[in-house]
KOLROLO-285778 format. One record per residue: residue number from 1; x, y, z of N, C-alpha, C, O, CB in turn. Coordinates in steps of 0.1 Angstrom, whole numbers, plus 5000, padded with zeros to 4 digits. Glycine has a CB too. Layout:
<vodos>
     k     nx     ny     nz    cax    cay    caz     cx     cy     cz     ox     oy     oz    cbx    cby    cbz
   NUM      X      Y      Z      X      Y      Z      X      Y      Z      X      Y      Z      X      Y      Z
...
</vodos>
This chain:
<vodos>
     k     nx     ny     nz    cax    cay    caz     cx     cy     cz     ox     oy     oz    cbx    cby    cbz
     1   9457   7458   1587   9464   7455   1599   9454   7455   1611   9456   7449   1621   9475   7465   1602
     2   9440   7465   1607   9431   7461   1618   9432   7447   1622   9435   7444   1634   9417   7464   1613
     3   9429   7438   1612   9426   7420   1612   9434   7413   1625   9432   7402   1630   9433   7411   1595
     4   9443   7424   1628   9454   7416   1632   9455   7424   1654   9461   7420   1664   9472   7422   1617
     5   9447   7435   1651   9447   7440   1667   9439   7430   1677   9429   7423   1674   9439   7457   1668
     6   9446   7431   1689   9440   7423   1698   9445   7409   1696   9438   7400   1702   9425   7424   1696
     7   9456   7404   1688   9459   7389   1689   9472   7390   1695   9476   7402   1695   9458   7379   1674
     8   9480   7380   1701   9494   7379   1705   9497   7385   1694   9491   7391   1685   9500   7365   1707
     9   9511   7384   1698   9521   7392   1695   9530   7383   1682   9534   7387   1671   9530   7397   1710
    10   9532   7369   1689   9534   7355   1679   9529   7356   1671   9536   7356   1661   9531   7344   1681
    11   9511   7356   1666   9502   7354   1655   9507   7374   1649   9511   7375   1637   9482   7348   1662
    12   9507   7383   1656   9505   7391   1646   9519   7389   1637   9519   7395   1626   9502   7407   1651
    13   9532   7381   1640   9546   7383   1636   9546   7376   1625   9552   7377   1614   9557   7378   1645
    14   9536   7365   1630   9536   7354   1618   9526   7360   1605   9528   7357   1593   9528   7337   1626
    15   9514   7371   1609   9513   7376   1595   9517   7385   1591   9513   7389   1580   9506   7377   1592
    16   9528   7390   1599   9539   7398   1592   9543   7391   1578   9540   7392   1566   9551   7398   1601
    17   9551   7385   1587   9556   7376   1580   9550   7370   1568   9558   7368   1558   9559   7368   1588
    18   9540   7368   1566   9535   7361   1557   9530   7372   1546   9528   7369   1534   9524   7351   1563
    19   9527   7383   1550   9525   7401   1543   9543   7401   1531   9543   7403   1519   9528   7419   1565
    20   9551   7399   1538   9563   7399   1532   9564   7388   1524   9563   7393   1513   9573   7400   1542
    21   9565   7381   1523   9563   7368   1518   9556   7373   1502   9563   7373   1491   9553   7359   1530
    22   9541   7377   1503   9536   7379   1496   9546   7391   1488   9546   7388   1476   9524   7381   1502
    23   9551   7399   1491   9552   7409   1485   9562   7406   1478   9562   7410   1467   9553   7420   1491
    24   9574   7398   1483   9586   7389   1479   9586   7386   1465   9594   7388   1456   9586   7376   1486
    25   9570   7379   1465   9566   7370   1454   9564   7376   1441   9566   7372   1430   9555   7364   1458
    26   9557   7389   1448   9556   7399   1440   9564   7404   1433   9561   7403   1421   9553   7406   1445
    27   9575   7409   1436   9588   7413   1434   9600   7401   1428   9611   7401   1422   9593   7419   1448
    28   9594   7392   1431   9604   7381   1424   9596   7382   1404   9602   7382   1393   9601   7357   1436
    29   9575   7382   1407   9573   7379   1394   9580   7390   1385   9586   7388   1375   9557   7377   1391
    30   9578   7399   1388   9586   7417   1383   9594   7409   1374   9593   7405   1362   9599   7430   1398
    31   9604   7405   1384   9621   7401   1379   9622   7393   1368   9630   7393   1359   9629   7393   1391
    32   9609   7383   1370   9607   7371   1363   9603   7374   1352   9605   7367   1342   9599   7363   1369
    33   9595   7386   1351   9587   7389   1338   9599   7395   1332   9600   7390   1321   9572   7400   1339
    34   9610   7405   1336   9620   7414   1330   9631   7406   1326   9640   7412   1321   9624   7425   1339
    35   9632   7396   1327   9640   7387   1319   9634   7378   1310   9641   7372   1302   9646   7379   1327
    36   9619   7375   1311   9613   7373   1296   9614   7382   1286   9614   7380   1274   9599   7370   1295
    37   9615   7391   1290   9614   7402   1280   9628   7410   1274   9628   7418   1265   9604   7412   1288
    38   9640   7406   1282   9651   7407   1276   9655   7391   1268   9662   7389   1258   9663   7413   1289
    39   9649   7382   1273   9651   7371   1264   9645   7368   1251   9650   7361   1242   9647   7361   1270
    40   9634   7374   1251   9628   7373   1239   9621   7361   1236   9619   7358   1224   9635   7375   1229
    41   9617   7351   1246   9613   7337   1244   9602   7342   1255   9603   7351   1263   9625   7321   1249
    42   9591   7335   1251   9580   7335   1258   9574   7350   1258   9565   7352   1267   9583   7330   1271
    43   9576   7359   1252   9574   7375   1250   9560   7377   1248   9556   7387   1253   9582   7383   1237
    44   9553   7370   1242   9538   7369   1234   9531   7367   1245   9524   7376   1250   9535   7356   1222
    45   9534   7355   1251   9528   7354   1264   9528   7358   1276   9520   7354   1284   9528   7348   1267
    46   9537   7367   1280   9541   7373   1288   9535   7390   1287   9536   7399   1296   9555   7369   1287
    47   9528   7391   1272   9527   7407   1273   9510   7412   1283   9506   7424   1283   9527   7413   1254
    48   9505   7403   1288   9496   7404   1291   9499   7407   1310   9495   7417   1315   9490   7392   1284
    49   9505   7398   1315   9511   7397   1323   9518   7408   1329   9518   7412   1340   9516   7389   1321
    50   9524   7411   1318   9532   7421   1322   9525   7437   1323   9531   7444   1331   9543   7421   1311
    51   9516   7441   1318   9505   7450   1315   9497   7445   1333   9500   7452   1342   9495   7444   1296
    52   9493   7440   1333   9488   7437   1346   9496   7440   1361   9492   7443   1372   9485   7425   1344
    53   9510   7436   1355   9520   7436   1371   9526   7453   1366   9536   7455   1373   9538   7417   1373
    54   9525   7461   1360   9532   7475   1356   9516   7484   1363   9517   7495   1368   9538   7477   1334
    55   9506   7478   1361   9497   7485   1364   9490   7486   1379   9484   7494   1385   9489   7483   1355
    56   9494   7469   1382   9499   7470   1405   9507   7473   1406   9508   7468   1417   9501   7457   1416
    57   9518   7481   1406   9531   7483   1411   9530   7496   1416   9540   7498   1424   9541   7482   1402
    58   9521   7507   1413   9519   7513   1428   9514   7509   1440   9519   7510   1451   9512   7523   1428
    59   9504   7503   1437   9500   7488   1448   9509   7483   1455   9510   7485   1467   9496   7476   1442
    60   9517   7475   1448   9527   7469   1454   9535   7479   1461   9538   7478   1473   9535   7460   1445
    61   9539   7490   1455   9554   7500   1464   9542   7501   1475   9545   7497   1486   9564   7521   1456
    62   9531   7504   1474   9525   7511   1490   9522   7503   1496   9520   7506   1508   9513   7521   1491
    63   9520   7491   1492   9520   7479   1500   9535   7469   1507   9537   7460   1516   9512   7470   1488
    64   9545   7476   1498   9560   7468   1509   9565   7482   1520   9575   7481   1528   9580   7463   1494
    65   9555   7496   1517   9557   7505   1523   9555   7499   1537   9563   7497   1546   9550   7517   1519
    66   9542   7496   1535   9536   7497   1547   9538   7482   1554   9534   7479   1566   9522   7502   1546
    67   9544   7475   1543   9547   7463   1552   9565   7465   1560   9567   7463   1572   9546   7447   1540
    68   9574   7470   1551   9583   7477   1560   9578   7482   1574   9579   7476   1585   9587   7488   1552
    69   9574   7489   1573   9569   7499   1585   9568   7489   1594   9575   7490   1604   9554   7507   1583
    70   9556   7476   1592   9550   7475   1601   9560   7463   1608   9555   7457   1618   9535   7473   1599
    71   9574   7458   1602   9583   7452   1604   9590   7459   1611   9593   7454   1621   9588   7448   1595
    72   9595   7473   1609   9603   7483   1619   9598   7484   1630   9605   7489   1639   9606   7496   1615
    73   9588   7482   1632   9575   7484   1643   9578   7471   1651   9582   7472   1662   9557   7483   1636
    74   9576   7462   1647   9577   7441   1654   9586   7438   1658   9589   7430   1667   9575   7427   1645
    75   9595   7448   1645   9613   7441   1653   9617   7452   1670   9623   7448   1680   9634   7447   1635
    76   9611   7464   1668   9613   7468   1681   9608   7468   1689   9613   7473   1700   9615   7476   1682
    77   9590   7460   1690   9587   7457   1699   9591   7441   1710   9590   7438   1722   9578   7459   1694
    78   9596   7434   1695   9601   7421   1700   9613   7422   1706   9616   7413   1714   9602   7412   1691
    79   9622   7432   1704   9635   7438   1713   9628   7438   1727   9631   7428   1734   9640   7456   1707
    80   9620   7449   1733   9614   7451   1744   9609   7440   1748   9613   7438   1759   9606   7459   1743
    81   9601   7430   1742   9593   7423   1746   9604   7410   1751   9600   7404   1761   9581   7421   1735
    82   9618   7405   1745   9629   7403   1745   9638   7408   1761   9644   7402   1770   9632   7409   1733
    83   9634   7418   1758   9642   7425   1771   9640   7423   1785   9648   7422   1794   9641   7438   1771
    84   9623   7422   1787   9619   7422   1797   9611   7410   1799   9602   7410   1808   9613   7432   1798
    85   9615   7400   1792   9611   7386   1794   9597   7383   1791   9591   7372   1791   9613   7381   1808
    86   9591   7393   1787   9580   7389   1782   9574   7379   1775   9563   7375   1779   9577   7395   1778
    87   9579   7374   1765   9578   7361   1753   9578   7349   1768   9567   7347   1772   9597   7360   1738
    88   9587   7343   1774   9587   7339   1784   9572   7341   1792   9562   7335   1789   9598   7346   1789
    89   9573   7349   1800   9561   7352   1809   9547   7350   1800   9537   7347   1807   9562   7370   1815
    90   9544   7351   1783   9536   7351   1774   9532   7335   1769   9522   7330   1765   9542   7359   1764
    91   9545   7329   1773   9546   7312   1770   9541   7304   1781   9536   7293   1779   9560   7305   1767
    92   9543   7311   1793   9540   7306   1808   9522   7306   1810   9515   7297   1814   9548   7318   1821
    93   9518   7320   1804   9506   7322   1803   9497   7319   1795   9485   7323   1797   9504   7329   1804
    94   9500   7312   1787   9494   7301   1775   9494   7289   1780   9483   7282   1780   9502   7298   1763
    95   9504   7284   1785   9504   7267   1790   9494   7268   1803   9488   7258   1805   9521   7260   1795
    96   9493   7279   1813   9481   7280   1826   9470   7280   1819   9460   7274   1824   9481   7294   1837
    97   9468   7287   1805   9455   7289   1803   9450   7277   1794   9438   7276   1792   9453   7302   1797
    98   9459   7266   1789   9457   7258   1782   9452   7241   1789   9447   7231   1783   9467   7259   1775
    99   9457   7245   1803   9454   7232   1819   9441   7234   1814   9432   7229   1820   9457   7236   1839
</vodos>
């Protein structure tokens, strides 16, 4: 999240966003692999795969930990930032700086 200090507030949301995304994907292959494996089709190939995604998955929980987090964090700053017109006043000061 260092990568991300010092940019708008837009660009850090958007790699929020894109943090989640990733992890989504993550969590969809899980799903994806645990129904090859109650299907019994594609099992052979899949055992490899599966050995690999059981052995990131503390990875992954400490990684949707902290992408949580840093969502509970964006959504309440974008409340404030929301509140007090900022996004506004932020869009005004892009288009002066873009003349």
């Amino acid at each position: 999240w260092s990568k991300n200090k010092g940019k708008p507030f837009p660009e850090v949301a958007d790699a929020v966003h894109v943090e989640l995304e990733a992890c989504r994907a993550a969590e969809q292959e899980i799903k994806r692999l645990k129904d090859v494996m109650g299907g019994g089709e594609g099992v052979e190939n899949a055992n490899d795969q599966i050995a690999s995604t059981v052995s990131s998955l503390p990875e992954l929980m400490e990684r949707k930990k902290r992408v949580d987090m840093h969502i509970n964090i964006a959504t309440a700053l974008s409340d404030c930032i929301r509140a007090r017109n900022l996004d506004k006043f932020f869009e005004v000061e892009e288009k002066i700086m873009t003349k």
